[in-house]
The first five atom37 places (N, CA, C, CB, O) and aatype in JSON, in Angstrom:
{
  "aatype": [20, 20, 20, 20, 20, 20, 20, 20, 20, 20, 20, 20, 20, 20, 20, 20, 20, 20, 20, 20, 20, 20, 20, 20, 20, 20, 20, 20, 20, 20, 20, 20, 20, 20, 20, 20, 20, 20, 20, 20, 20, 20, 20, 20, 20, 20, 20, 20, 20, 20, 20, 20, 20, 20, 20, 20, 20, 20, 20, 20, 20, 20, 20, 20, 20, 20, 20, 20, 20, 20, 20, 20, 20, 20, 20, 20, 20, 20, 20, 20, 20, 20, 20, 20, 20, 20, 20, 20, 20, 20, 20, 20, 20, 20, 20, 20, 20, 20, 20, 20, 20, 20, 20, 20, 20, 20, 20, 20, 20, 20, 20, 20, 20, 20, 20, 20, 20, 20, 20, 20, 20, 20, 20, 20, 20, 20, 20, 20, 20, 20, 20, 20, 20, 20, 20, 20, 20],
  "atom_mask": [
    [1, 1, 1, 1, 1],
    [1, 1, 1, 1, 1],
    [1, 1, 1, 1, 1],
    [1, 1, 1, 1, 1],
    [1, 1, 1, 1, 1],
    [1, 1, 1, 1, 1],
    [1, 1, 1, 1, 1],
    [1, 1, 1, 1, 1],
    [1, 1, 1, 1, 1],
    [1, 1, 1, 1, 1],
    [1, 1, 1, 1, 1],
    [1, 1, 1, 1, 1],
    [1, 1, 1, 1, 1],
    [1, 1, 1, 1, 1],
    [1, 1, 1, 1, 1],
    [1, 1, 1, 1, 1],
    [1, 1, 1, 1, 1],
    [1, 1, 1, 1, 1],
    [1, 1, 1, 1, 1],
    [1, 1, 1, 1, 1],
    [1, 1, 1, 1, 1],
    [1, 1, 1, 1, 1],
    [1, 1, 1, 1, 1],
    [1, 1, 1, 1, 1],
    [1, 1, 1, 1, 1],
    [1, 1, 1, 1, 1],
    [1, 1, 1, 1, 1],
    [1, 1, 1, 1, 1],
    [1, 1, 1, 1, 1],
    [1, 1, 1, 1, 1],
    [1, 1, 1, 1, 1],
    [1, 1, 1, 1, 1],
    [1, 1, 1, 1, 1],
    [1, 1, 1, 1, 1],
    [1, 1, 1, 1, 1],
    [1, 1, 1, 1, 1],
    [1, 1, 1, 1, 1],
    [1, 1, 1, 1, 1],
    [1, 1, 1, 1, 1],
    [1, 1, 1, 1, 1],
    [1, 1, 1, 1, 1],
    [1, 1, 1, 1, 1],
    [1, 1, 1, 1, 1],
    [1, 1, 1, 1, 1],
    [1, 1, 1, 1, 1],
    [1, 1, 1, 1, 1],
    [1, 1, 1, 1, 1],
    [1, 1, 1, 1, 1],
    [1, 1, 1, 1, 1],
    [1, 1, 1, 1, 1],
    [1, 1, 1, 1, 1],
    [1, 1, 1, 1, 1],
    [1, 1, 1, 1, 1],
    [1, 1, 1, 1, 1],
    [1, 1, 1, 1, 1],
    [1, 1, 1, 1, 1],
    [1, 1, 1, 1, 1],
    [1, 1, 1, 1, 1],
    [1, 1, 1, 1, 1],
    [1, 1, 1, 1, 1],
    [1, 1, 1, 1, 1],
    [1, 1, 1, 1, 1],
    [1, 1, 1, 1, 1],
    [1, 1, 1, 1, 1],
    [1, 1, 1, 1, 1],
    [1, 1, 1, 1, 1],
    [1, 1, 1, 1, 1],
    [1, 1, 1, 1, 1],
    [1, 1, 1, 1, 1],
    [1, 1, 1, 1, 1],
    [1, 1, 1, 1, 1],
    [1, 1, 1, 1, 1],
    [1, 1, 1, 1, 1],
    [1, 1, 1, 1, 1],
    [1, 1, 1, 1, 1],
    [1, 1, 1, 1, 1],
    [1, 1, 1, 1, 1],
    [1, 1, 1, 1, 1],
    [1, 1, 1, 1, 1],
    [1, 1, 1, 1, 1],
    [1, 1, 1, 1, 1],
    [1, 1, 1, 1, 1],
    [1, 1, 1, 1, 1],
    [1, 1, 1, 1, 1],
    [1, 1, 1, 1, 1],
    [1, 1, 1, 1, 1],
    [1, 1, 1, 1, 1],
    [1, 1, 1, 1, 1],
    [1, 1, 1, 1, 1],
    [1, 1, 1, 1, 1],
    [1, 1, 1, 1, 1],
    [1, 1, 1, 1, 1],
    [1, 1, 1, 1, 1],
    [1, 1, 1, 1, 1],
    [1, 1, 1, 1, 1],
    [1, 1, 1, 1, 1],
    [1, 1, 1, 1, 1],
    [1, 1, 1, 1, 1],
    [1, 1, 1, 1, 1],
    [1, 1, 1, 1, 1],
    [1, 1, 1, 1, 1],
    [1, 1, 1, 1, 1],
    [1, 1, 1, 1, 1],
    [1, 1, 1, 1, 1],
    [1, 1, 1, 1, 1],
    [1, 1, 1, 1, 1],
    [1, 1, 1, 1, 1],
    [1, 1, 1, 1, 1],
    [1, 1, 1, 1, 1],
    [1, 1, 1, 1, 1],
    [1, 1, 1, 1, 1],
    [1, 1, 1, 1, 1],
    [1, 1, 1, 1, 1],
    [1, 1, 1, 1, 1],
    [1, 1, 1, 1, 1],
    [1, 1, 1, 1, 1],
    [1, 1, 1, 1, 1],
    [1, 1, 1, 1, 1],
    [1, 1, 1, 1, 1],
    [1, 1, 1, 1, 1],
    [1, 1, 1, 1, 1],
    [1, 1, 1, 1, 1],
    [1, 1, 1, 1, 1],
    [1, 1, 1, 1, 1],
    [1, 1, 1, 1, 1],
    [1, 1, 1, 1, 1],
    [1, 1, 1, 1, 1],
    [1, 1, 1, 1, 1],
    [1, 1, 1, 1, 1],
    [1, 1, 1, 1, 1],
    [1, 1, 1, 1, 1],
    [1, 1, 1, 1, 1],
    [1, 1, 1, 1, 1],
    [1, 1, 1, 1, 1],
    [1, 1, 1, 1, 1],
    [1, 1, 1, 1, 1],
    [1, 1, 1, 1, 1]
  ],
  "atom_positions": [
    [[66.49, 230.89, -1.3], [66.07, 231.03, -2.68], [67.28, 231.03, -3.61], [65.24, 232.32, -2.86], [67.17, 230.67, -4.78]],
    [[68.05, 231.31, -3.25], [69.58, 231.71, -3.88], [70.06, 230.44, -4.28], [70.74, 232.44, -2.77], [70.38, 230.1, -5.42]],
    [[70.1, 229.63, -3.01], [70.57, 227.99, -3.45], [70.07, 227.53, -4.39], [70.34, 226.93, -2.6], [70.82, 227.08, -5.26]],
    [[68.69, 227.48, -4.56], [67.46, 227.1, -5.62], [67.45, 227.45, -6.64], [66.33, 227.43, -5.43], [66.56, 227.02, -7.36]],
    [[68.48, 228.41, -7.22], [69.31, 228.89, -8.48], [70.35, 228.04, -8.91], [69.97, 230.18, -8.27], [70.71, 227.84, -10.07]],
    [[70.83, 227.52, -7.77], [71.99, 226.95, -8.27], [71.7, 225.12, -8.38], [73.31, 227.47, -7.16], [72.34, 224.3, -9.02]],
    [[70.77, 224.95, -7.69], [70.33, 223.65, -7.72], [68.55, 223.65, -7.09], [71.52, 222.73, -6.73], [68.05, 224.03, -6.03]],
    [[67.96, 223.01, -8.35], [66.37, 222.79, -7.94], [65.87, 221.27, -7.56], [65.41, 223.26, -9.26], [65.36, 220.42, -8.29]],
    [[66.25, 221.22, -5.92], [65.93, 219.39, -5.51], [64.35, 219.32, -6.13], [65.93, 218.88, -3.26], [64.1, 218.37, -6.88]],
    [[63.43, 220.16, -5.88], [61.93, 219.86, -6.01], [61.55, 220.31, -7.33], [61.02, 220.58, -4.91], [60.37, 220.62, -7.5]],
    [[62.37, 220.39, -8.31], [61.54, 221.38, -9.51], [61.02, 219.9, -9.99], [62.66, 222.6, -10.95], [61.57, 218.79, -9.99]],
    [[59.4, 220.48, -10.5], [58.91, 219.57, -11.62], [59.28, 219.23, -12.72], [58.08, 219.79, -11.95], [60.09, 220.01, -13.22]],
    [[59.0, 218.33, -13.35], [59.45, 218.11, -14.7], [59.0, 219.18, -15.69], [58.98, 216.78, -15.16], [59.68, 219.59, -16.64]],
    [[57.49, 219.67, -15.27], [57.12, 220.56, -16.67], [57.7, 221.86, -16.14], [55.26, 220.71, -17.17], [57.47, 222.79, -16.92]],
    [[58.44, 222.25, -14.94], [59.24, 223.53, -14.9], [60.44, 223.02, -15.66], [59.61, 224.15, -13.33], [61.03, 223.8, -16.4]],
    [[60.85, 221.73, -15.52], [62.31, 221.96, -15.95], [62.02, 222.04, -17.56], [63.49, 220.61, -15.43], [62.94, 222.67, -18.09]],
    [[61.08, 221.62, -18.46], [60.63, 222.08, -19.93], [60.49, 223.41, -19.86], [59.29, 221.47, -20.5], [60.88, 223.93, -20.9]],
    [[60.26, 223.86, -19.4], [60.19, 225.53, -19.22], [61.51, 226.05, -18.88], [59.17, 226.04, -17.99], [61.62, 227.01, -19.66]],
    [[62.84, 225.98, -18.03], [63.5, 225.9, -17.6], [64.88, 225.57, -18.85], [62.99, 225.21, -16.63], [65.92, 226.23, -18.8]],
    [[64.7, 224.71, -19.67], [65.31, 224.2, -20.89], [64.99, 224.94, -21.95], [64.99, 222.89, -21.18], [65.88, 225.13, -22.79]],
    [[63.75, 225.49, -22.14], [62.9, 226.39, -23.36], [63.74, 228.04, -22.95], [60.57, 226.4, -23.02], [63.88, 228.89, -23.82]],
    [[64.1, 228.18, -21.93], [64.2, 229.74, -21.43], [65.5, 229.85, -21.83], [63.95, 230.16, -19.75], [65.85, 230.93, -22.3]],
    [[66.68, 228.53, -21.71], [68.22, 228.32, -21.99], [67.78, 228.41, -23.6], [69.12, 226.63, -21.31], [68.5, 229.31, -24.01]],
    [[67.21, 228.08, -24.39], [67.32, 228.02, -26.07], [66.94, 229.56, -26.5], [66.06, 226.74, -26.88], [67.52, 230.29, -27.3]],
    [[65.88, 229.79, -25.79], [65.38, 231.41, -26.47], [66.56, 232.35, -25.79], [63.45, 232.09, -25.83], [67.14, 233.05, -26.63]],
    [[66.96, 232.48, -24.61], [68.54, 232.76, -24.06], [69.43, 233.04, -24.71], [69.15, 231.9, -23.51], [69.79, 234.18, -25.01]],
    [[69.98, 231.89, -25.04], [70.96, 231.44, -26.18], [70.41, 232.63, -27.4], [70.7, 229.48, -26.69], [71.13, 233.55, -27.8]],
    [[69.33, 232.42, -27.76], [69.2, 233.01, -29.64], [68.84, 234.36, -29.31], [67.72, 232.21, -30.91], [68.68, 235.23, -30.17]],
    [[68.7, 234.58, -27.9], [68.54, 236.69, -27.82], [69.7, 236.99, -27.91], [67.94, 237.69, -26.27], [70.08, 237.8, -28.75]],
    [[70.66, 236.32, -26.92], [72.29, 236.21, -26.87], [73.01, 236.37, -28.16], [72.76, 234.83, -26.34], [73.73, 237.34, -28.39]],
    [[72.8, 235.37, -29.0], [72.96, 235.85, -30.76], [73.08, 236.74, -30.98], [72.12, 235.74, -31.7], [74.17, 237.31, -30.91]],
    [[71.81, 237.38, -31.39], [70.97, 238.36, -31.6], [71.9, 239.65, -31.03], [69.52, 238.05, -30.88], [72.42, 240.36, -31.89]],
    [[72.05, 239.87, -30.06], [72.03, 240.75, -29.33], [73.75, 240.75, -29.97], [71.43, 240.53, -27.68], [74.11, 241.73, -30.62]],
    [[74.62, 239.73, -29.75], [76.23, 240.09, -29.84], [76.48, 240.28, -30.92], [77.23, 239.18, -29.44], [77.23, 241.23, -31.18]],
    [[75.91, 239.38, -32.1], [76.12, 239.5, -33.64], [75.04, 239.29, -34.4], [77.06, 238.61, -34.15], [74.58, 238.22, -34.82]],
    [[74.46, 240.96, -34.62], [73.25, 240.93, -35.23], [73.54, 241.32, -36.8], [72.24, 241.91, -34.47], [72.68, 241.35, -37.68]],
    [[74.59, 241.54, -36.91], [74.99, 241.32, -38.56], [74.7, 239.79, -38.97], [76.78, 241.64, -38.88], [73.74, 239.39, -39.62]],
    [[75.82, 239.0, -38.4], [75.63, 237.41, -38.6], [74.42, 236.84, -38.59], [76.25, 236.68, -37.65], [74.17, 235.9, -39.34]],
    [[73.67, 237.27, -37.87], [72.07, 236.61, -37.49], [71.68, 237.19, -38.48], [71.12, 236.94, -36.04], [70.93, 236.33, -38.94]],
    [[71.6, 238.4, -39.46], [71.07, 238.8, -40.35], [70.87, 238.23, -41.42], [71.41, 239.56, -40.5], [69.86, 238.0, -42.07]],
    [[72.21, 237.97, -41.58], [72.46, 237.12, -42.52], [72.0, 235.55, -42.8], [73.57, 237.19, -42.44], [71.66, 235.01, -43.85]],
    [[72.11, 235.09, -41.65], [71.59, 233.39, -41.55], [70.23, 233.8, -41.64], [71.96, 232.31, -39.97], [69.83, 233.24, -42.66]],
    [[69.34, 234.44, -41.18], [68.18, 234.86, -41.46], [67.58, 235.71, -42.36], [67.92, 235.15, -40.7], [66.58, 236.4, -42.16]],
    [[68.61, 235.57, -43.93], [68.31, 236.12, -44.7], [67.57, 237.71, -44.67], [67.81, 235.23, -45.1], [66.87, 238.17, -45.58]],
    [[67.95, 238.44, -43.32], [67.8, 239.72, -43.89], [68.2, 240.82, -44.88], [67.86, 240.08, -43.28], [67.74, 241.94, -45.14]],
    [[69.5, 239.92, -45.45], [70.35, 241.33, -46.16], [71.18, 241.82, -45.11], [69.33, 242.74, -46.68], [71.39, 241.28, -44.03]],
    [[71.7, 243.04, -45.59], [72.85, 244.05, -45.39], [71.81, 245.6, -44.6], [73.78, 244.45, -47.35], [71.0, 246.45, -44.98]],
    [[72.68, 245.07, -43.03], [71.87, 245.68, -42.1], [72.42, 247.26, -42.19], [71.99, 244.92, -40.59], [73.58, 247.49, -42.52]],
    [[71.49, 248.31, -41.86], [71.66, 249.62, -41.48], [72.55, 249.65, -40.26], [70.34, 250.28, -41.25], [72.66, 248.69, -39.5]],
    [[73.31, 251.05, -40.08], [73.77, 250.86, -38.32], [72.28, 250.96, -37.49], [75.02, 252.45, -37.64], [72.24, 250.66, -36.29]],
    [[71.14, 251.38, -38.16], [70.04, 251.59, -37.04], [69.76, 250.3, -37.18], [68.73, 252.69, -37.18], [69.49, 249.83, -36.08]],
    [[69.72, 249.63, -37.9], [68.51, 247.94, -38.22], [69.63, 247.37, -37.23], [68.31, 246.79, -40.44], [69.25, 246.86, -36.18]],
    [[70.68, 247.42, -37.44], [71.62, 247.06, -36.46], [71.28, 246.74, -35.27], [72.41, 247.88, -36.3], [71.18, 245.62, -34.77]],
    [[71.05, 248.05, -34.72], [70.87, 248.35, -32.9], [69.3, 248.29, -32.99], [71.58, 250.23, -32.09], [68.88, 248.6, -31.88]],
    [[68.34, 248.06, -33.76], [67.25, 247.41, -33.32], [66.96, 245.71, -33.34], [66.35, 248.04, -34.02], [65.97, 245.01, -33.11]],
    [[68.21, 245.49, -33.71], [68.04, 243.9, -33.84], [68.65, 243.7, -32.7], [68.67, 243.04, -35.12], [68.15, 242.89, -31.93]],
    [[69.44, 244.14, -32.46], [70.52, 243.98, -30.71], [69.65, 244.27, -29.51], [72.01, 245.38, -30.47], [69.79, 243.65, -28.45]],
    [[68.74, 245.23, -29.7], [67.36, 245.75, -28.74], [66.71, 244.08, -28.79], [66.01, 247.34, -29.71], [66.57, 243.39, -27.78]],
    [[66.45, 243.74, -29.85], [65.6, 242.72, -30.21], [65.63, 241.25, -29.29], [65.95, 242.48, -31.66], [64.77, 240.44, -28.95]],
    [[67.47, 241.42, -29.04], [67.8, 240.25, -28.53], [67.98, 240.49, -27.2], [68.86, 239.66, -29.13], [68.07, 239.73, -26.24]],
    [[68.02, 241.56, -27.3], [67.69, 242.04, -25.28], [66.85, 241.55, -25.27], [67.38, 243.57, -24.48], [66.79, 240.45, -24.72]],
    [[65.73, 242.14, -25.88], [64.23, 241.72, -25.22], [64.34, 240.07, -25.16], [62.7, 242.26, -26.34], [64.41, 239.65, -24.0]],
    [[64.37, 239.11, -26.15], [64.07, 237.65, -26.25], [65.63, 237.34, -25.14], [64.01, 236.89, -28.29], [65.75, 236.17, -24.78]],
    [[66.28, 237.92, -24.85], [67.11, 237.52, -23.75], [66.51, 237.52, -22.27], [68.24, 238.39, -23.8], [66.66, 236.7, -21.37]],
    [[65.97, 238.43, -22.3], [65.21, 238.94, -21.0], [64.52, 237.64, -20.95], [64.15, 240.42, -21.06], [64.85, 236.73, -20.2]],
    [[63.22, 237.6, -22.07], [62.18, 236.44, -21.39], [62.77, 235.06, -21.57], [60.59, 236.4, -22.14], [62.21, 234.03, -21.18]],
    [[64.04, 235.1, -22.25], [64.73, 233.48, -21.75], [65.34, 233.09, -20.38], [65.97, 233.14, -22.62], [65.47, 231.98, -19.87]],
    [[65.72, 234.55, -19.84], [66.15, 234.4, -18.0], [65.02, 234.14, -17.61], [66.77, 235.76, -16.99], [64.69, 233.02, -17.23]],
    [[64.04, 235.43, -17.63], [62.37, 235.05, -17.09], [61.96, 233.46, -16.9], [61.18, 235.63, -18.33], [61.83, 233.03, -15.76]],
    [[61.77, 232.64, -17.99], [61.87, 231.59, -18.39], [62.83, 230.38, -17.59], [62.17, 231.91, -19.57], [62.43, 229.32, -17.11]],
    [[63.96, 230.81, -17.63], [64.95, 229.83, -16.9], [64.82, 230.25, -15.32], [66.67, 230.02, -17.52], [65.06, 229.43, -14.44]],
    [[64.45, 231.54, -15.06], [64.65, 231.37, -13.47], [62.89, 230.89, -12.63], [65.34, 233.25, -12.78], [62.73, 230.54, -11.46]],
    [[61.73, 231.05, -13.8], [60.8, 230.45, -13.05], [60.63, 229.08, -13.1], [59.75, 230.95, -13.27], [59.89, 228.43, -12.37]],
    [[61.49, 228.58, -14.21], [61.32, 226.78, -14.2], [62.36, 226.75, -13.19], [61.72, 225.68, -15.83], [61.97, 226.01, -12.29]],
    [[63.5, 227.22, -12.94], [64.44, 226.51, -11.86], [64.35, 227.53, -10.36], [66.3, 226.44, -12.59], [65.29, 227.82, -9.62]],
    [[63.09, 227.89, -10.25], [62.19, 228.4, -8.92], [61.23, 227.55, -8.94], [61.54, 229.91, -8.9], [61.17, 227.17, -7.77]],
    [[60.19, 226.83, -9.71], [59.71, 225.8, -10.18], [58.17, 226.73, -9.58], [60.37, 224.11, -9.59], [57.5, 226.54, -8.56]],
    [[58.04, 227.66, -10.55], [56.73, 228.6, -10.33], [55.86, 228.06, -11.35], [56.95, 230.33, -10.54], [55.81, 228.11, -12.58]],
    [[54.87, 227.27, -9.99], [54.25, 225.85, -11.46], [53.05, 227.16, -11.93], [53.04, 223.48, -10.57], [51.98, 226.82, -12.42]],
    [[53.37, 228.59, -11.71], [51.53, 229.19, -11.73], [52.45, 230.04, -13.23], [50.5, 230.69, -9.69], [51.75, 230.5, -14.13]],
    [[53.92, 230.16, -13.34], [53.98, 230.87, -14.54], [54.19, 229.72, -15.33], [55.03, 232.01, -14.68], [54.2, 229.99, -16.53]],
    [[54.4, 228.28, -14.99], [54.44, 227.08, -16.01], [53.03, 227.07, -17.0], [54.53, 225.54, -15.05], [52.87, 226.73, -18.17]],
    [[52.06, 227.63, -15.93], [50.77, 227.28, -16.24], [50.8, 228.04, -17.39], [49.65, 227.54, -15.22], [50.72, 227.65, -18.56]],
    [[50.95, 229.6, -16.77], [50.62, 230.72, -17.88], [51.5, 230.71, -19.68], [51.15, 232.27, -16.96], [51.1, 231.21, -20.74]],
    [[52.76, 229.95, -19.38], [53.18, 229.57, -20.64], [52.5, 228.54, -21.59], [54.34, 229.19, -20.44], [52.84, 228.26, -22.74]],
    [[51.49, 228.02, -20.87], [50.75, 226.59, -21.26], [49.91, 227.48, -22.29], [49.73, 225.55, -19.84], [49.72, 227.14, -23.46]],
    [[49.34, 228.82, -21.61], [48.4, 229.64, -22.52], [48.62, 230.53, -23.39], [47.7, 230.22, -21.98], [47.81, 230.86, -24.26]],
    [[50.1, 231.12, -23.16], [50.28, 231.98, -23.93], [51.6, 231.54, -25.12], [50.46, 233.18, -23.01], [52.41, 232.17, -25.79]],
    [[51.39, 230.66, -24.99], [52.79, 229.75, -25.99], [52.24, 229.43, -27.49], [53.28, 227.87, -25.19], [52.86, 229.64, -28.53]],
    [[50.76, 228.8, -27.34], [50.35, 228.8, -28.55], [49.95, 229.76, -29.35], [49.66, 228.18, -28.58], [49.43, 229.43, -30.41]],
    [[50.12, 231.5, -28.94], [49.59, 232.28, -29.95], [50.73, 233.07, -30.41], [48.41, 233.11, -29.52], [50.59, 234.25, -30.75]],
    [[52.34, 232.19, -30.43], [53.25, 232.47, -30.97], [53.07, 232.38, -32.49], [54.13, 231.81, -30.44], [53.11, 233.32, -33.27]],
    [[52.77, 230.42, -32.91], [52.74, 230.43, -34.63], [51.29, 231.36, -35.5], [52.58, 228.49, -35.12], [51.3, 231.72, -36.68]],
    [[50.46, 231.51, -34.78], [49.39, 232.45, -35.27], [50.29, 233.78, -35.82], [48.22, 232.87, -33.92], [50.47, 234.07, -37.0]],
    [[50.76, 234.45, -34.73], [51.39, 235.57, -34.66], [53.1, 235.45, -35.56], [51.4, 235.87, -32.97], [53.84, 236.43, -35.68]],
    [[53.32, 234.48, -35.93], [54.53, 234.46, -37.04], [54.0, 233.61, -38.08], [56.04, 233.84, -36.5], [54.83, 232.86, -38.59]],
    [[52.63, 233.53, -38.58], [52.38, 233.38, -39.8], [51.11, 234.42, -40.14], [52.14, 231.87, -40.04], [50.31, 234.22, -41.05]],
    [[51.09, 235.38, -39.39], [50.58, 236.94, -39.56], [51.71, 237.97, -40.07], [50.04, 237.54, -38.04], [51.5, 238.87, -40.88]],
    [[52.82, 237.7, -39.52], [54.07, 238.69, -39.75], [54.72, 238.16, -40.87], [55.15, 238.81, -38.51], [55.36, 238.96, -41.56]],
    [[54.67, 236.45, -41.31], [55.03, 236.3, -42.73], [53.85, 236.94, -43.63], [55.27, 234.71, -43.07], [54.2, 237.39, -44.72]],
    [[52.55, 237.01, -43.29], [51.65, 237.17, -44.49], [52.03, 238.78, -44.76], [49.84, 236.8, -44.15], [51.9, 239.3, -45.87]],
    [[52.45, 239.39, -43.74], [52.27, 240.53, -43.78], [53.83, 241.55, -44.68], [51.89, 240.78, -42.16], [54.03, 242.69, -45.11]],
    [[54.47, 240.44, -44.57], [56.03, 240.86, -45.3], [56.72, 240.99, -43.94], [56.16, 242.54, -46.4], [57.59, 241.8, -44.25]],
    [[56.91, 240.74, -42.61], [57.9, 241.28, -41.83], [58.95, 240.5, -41.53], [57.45, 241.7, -40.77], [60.11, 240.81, -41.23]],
    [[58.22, 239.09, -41.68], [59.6, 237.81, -41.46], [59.27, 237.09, -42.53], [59.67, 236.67, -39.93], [58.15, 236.96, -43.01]],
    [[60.79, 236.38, -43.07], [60.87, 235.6, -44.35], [60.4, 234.48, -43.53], [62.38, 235.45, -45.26], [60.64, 234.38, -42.32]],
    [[59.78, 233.72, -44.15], [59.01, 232.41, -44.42], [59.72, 231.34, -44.03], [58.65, 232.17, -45.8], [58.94, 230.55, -43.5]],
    [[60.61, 231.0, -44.02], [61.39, 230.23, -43.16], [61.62, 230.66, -41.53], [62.67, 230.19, -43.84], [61.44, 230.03, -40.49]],
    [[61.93, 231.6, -41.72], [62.2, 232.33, -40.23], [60.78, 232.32, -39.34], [62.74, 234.12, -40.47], [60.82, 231.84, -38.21]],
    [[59.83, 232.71, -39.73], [58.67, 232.89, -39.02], [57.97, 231.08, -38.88], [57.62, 234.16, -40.0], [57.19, 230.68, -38.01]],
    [[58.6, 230.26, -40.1], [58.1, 228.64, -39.61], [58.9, 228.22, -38.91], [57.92, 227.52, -40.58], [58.61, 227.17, -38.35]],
    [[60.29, 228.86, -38.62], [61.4, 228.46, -37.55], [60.79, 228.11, -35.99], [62.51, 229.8, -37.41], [60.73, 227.12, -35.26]],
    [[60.36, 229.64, -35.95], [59.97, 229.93, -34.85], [58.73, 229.15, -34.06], [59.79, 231.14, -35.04], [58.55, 228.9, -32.87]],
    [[57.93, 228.87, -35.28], [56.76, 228.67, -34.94], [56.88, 227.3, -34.5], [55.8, 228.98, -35.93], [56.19, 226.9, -33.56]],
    [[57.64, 226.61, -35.04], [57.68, 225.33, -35.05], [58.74, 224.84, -33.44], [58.34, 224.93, -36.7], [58.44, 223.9, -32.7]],
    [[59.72, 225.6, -33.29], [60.52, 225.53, -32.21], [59.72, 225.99, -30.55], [61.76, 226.51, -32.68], [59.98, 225.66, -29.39]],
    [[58.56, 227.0, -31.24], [57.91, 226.88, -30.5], [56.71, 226.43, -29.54], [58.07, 227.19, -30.68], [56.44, 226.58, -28.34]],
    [[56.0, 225.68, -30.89], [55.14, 225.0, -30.61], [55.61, 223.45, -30.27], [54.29, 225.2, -31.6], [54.86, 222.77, -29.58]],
    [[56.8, 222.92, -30.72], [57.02, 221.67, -29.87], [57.47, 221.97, -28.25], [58.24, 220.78, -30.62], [57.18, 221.28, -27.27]],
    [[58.07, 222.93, -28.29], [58.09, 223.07, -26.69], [56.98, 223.49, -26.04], [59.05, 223.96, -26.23], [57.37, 223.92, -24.95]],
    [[56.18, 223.57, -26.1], [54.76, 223.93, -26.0], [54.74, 222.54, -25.72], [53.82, 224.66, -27.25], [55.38, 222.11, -24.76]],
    [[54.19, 221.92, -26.33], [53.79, 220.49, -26.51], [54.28, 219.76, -25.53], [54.2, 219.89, -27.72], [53.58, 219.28, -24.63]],
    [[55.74, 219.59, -25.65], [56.59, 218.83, -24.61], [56.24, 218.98, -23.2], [57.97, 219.22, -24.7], [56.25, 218.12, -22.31]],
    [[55.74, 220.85, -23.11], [55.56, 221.4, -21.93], [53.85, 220.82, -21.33], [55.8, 223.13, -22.19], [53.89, 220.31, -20.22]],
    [[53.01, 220.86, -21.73], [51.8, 220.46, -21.7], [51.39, 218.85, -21.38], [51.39, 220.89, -22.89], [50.67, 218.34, -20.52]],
    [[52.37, 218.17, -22.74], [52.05, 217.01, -22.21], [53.41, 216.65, -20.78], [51.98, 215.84, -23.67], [53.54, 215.5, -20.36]],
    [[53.96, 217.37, -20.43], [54.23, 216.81, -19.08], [53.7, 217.03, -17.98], [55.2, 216.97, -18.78], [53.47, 216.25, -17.05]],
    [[53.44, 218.44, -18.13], [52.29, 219.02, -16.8], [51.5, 218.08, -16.82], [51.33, 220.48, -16.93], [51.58, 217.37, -15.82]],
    [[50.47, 217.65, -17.87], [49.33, 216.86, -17.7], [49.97, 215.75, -17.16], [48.49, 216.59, -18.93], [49.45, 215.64, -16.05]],
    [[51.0, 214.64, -17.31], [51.45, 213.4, -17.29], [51.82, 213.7, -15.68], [52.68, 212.95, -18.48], [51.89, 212.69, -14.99]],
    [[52.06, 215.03, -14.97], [52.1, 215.35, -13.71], [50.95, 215.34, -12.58], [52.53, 216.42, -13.83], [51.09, 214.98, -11.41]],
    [[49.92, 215.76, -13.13], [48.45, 215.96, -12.86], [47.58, 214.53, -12.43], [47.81, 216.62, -14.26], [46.76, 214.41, -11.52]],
    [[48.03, 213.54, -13.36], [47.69, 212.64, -13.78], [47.17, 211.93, -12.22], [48.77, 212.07, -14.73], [47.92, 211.69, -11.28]],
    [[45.84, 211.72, -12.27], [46.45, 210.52, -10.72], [46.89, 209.01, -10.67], [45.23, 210.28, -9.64], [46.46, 208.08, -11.35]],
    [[47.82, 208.99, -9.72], [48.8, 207.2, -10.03], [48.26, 206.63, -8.8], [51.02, 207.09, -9.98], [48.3, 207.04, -7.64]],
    [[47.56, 205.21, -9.52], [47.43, 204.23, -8.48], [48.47, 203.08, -8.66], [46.0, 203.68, -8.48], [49.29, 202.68, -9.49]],
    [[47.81, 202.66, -7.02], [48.96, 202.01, -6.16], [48.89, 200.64, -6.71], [48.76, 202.05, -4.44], [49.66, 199.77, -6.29]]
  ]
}
């Protein structure tokens, strides 16, 4: 299993979209988490508290966490959590144009998301299916 970390001969294509999606959200918990002043700023929060601080650094733990989650079941090629991202991916932009209506994320930020997330969604779906597919001879 160990090798299979370091190289996936059998991963599917719609793990490796999953697998690529887990390296980007990774990356932006990683942000998050090292320089959550800077991220504040590009994300137009203003001039952070030391607490808003260390809950934005919490913040990027967490979205760090499910970007490993993410990268180690596409490059384990766990087509049953590929699946489950198939379902639970689209009630990301619902849920960040609830938190813009509501005042919690600026309006750019919450269509950031939504949008970064729903094409990988997409990408992810239509490859599973294009996998599924049956090919004649």
């Amino acid at each position: 299993m160990f090798k299979r970390l370091l190289s996936a001969p059998e991963q599917s294509r719609a793990a490796k979209t999953v697998e690529i999606y887990g390296w980007i959200i990774f990356l932006e918990g990683g942000l998050l988490l090292l320089f959550p002043d800077f991220m504040a700023r590009a994300m137009h929060f203003g001039p952070l508290t030391p607490q808003a601080s260390g809950f934005l650094r919490l913040i990027g733990m967490l979205v760090s966490g499910f970007g490993l989650l993410y990268v180690l079941s596409g490059r384990l090629n766990a087509e049953g959590f590929v699946f489950a991202t198939l379902i639970d991916r689209p009630f990301v932009a619902p849920t960040m144009a609830i938190l813009w209506y509501f005042g919690a994320l600026p309006g750019p930020l919450a269509l950031l998301f939504a949008i970064e997330d729903s094409a990988s969604w997409l990408w992810t779906l239509r490859t599973w299916r294009a996998e599924r597919r049956p090919r004649f001879s």
